[in-house]
C-alpha positions, 0 to 999 in steps of 0.5 A: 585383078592381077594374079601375078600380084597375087601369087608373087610369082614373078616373070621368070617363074621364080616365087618372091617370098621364098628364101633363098637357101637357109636363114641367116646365122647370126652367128657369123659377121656375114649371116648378121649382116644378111639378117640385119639387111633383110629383116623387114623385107618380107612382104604377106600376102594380099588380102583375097576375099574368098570369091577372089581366091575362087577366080585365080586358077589351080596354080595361083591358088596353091601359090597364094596358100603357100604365100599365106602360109609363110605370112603366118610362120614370119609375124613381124615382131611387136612391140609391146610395153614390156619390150618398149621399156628394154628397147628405150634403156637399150638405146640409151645405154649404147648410145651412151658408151659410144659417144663416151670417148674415155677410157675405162669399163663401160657400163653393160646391161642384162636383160633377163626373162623367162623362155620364149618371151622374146629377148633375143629378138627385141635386144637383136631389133634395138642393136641392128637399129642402132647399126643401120643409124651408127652406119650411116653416121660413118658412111659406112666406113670403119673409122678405125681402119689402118691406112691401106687395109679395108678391116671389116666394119664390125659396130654390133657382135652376137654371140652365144654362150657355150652350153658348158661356158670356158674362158677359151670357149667364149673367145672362140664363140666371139672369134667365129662371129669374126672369122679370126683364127685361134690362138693356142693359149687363153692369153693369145685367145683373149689378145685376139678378142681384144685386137677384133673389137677394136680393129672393127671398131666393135660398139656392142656385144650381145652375149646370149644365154648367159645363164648357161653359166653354172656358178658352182663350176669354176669354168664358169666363174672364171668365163664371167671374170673374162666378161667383166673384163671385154668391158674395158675393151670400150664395147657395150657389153649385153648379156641376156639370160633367164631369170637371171636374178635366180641364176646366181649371176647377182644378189638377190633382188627384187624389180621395180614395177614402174620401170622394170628395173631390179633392185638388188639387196645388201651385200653380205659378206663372202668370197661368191658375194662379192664376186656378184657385187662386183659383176651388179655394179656394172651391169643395169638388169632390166626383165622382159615379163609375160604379159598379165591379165588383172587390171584393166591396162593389163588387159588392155595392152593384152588385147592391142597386142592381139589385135596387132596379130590379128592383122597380120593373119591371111586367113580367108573367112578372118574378120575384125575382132577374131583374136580380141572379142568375146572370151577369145583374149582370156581364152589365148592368155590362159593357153599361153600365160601372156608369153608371145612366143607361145602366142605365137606358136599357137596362132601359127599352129592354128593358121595351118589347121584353119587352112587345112580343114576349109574353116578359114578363121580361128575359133575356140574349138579349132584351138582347142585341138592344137597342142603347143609343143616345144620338145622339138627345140634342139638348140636350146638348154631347158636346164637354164630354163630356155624353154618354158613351161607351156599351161595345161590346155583346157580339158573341153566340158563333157557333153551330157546325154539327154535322158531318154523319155521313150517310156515316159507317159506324156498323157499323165501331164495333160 
């Protein structure tokens, strides 16, 4: 056996999977890019039985921890049914409109879902898979370059949405993703806008937390005519928010169950109303549900999804079946309500209690002492809903005394 392997330390002493320095901001055009690149290049650690972690030294052992510690913090991202329907319409919108060589708006797309469900994460995965191909279709050159410059070649933009959204905030969150300077009037700001989407060639961008807008503001309303109108400037434009349909973006509506789709009511008649109209007309909205727990599909799909987590985990007495027999699905959807970033909150959280107390494996009465708690997310607004509401964990069942039968006349029964 090869400790080196073991511990990813390398020949000059330096451990492999850690990071160097903090994680991308995908924020900027650079941190995106280092994002985009190095999304898969995290390797878990080796699979040890315990006699094999017994025989590596006091050093290797501590590095191996550490290496299976980060392979619980970093589960890769899964698809799921839910998340394959957002993926495909994705895909197809933006593949569209980009080989659409007309001029005029450009159809968008809303993806809307509750907290923690994982949006960003599915709509960033379908994007930068969509910029490795749409890079290499070019080979990597801007096909909107001017002769003699070397313009950046931008295809995919992310963003979010200020927590109180202006029509000069939303230019200037898009033009931080650049590095392009502000213009001192709204209409110098929207011009720059407009001229770094086109001078790097810019195919998608992604607006997220959309639902921060508050239509009640005008602010507001007037940063939503401003997104209506980057889609003339011949990019895909994707927004992604929490229930989006209650947000008073859009008419009220309903979802199709066999593609996830909404279906939105009737117009009335009315000034707000129209403005809705007007924004669902170019917009498709597709909503990334939790998962569910009542037909045997359901169910089905709940446990592959499992078992998916299930292998990734580096736990040293983890065995086949772990997250996926018994009552342990119905036990891990109760405590989560079918969400995956609360899943994975509470698998990681008892990764780390499993190794610290020696047990090794997850269990029920191990997950019983873990608290999901999601109060320590700075950066996120509960107001817009960004932070869900995590189900009440079970209260455990009170072990009853045995009566005492000390006095008890046991000759009487003979």
């Amino acid at each position: 056996m090869d400790d080196r392997a073991t511990s990813g330390d390398g020949e000059a002493g330096i451990v492999s999977f850690l990071r160097a320095g903090p994680p991308p901001d995908r924020l900027s055009f650079e941190g995106w890019q280092r994002w985009r690149t190095t999304r898969s290049a995290f390797v878990p650690a080796p699979r040890l039985s315990p006699a094999q972690y017994q025989a590596l030294p006091a050093r290797r052992r501590a590095l191996h921890d550490l290496h299976r510690t980060a392979s619980h913090v970093n589960l890769g991202l899964q698809e799921t049914p839910m998340s394959r329907r957002v993926t495909t319409l994705m895909r197809s919108r933006i593949q569209n409109n980009a080989l659409n060589f007309t001029p005029g708006t450009r159809d968008g797309l809303m993806i809307s879902g509750g907290g923690y469900q994982g949006k960003t994460e599915t709509a960033c995965e379908a994007a930068a898979a969509f910029e490795d191909f749409w890079r290499d279709l070019h080979q990597q050159l801007n096909p909107n370059a001017i002769e003699g410059t070397r313009d950046l070649f931008v295809p995919v933009a992310y963003c979010q949405t200020p927590v109180k959204a202006t029509p000069k905030g939303l230019c200037e969150a898009i033009l931080d993703f650049y590095g392009a300077p502000y213009a001192k009037t709204l209409r110098g700001l929207i011009r720059s806008v407009r001229a770094s989407l086109h001078d790097h060639n810019t195919t998608v961008l992604i607006l997220d937390d959309i639902t921060r807008l508050k239509m009640h503001r005008e602010d507001d309303q007037d940063t939503l005519d401003l997104i209506r109108d980057l889609m003339s400037f011949n990019a895909t434009v994707i927004l992604i928010g929490v229930d989006i349909p209650g947000s008073g973006l859009l008419r009220e509506g309903r979802p199709d169950p066999r593609t996830g789709q909404w279906t939105l009511s009737s117009a009335r008649r009315g000034r707000s109303d129209q403005a809705a109209t007007q924004t669902e007309r170019r917009f498709d909205l597709v909503d990334l549900e939790p998962f569910t727990y009542d037909t045997p599909q359901q169910i089905n799909a709940w446990i592959e999804h499992l078992a998916g987590t299930e292998e990734q985990l580096r736990l040293l007495g983890a065995r086949d079946g772990m997250l996926t027999d018994g009552d342990m699905p119905e036990y891990l959807f109760r405590r989560t309500g079918g969400i995956v970033g609360l899943l994975r909150r509470l698998v990681q959280d008892g990764c780390t209690r499993a190794m610290e107390t020696g047990q090794e494996a997850l269990h029920i009465p191990l997950l019983d002492e873990i608290t999901i708690n999601l109060g320590n997310l700075l950066d996120r607004d509960p107001q817009a809903g960004e932070i869900p509401a995590v189900p009440a964990k079970p209260t455990p069942k009170r072990r009853q005394n045995p009566r005492n039968t000390v006095f008890d006349n046991k000759a009487a029964g003979k």
